[in-house]
C-alpha positions in Angstrom: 0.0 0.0 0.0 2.8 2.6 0.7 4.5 2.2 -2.4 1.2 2.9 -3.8 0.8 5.9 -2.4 4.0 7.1 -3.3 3.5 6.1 -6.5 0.2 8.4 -6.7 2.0 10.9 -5.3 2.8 12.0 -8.3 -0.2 11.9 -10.0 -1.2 14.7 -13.0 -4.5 14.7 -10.7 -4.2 16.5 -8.0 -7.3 14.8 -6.4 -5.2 12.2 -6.4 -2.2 13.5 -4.6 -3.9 14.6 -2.2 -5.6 11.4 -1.3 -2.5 9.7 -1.5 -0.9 12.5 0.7 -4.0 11.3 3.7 -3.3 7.7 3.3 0.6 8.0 3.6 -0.9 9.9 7.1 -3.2 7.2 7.9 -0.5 4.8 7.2 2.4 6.6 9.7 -0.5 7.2 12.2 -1.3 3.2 12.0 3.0 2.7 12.4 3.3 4.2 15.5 -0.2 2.1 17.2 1.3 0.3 20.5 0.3 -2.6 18.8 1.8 -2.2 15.2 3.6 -5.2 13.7 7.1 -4.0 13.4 9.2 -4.3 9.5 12.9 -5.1 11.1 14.0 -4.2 8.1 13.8 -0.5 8.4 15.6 1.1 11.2 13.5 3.4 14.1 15.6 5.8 12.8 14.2 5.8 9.2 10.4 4.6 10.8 10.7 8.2 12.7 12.1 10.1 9.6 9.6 8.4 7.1 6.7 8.9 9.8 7.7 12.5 10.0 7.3 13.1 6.2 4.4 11.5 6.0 2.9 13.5 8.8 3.2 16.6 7.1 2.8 15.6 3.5 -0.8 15.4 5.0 -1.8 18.0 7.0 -4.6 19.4 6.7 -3.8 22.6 7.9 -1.6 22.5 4.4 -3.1 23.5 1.0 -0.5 22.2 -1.9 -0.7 24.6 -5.3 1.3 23.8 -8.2 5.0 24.5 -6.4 3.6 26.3 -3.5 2.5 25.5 -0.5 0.5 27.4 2.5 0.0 26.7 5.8 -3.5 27.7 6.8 -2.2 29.3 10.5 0.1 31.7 9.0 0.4 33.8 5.8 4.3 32.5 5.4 4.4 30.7 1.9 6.5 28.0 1.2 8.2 26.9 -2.1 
């Protein structure tokens, strides 16, 4: 499922970016459940990193346009 996302990522559809960006959050909010199997091979290093990425790549307090991106909180712009 996760390479699936990443693969839609990147879709000319920005619909479905942006659902992929939620289920890459569903997915690191799933990986760090108490109960979550563990993949030994990736390191808790890379879990936190990827986790992290995946966190914001989904925010909904983020709107994604074209190149830009804009926090709803705060006026700042991102590129």
């Amino acid at each position: 499922m996760e390479i699936a996302l990443l693969v839609a990522l990147t879709s000319a559809d920005s619909g479905i970016s942006e659902l992929a960006t939620k289920g890459l959050r569903l997915l690191s909010h799933a990986d760090r459940q108490p109960d979550a199997p563990v993949n030994e091979n990736v390191s808790e290093e890379e879990r936190s990193k990827r986790n992290f990425i995946y966190e914001q790549l989904g925010d909904p307090k983020v709107v994604v346009v074209g190149e830009f991106s804009y926090h709803l909180e705060s006026p700042t712009v991102h590129s």
